[in-house]
C-alpha positions as CSV (number, residue, x, y, z in Angstrom):
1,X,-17.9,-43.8,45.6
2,X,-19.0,-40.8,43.8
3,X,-21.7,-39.8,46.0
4,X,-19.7,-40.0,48.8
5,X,-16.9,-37.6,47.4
6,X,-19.8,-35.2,47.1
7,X,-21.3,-35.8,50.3
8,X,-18.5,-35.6,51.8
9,X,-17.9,-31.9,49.6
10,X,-21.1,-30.8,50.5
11,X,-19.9,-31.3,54.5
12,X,-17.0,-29.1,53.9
13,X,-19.1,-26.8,52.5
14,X,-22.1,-26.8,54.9
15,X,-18.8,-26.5,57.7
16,X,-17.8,-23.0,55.8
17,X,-21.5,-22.0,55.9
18,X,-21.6,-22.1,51.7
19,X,-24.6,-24.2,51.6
20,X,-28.2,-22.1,50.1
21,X,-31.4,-23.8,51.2
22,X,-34.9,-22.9,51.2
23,X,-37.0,-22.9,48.7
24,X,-37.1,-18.4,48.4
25,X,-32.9,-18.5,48.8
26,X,-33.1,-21.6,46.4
27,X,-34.9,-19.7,43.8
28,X,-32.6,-16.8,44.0
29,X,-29.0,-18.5,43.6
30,X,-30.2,-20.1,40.5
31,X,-31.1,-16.6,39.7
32,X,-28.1,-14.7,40.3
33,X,-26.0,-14.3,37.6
34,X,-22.6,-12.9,39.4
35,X,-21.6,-16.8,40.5
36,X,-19.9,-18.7,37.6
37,X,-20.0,-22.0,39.1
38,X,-23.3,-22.9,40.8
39,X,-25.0,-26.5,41.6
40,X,-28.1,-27.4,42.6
41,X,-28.1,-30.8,44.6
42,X,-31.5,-32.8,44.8
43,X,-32.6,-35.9,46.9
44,X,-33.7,-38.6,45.2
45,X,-36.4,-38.8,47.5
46,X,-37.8,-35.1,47.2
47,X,-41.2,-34.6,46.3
48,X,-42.2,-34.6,42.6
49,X,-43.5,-30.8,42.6
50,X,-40.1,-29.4,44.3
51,X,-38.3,-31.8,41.9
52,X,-40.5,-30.2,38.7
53,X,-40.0,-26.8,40.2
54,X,-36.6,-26.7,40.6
55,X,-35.3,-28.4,37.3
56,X,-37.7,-26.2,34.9
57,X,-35.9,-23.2,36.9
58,X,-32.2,-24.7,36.5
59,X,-32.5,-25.6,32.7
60,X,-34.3,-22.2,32.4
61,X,-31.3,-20.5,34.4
62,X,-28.3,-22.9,32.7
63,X,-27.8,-24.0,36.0
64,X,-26.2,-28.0,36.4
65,X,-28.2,-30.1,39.1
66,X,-27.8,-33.5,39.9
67,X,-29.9,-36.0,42.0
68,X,-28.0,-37.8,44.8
69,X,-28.6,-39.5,47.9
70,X,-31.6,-39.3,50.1
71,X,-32.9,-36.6,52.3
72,X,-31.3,-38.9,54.8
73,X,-27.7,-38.7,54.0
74,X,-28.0,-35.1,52.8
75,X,-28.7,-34.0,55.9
76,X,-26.1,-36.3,57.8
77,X,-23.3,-35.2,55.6
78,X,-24.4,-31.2,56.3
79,X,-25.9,-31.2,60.1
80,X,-29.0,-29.8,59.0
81,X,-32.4,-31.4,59.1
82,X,-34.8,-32.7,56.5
83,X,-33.4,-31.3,53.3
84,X,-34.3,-32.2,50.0
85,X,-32.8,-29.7,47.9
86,X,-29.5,-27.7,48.4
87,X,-27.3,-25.1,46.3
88,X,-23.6,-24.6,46.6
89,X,-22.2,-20.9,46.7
90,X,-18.3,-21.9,47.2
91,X,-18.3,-21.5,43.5
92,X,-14.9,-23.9,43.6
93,X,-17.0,-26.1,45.7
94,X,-19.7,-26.0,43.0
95,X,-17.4,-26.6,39.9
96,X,-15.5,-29.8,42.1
97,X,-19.0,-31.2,42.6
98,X,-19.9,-30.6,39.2
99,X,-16.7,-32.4,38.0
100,X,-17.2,-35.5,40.3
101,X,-20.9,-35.6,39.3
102,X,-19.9,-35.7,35.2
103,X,-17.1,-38.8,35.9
104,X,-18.4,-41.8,34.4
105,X,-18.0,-45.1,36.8
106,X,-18.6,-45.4,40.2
């Protein structure tokens, strides 16, 4: 139930074109300190170096990340292709996800 509410909030965002992918654009939004609210989504079934990379750089920023879903349904839920790791720039986007992703329970 929870992953779908954020699937389902990472559609609305990908729809609004608030969705930062890449590994370069990645690596800047956990940089950049003028958003509040920021999120880094990972797929469960990204590879182990990205997954390394990218929480060292998110516990080094004080940036929240949470793993979710496969590559599979991340990319359903967005219309893009093949993605394994995703940030959110809607900072209200970013702090719902964030609050769905912290509730205990299914």
């Amino acid at each position: 139930m929870k992953e779908e509410k954020i699937l389902t909030l990472l559609g609305f965002a990908s729809k609004a074109k608030k969705l930062v992918y890449g590994k370069e654009n990645i690596r800047d939004y956990i940089k950049d300190h003028r958003l509040k609210h920021k999120i880094i989504i990972i797929a469960t079934d990204a590879g182990t170096r990205v997954k390394k990379d990218i929480k060292i750089r998110c516990e080094i920023s004080n940036v929240p990340y949470i793993e979710i879903s496969t590559k599979e349904k991340l990319s359903h839920a967005t219309g893009m292709v093949n993605v394994s790791v995703l940030g959110v720039s809607d900072e209200n986007l970013a702090k719902s996800i964030v609050n769905f992703s912290s509730e205990r329970g299914d």
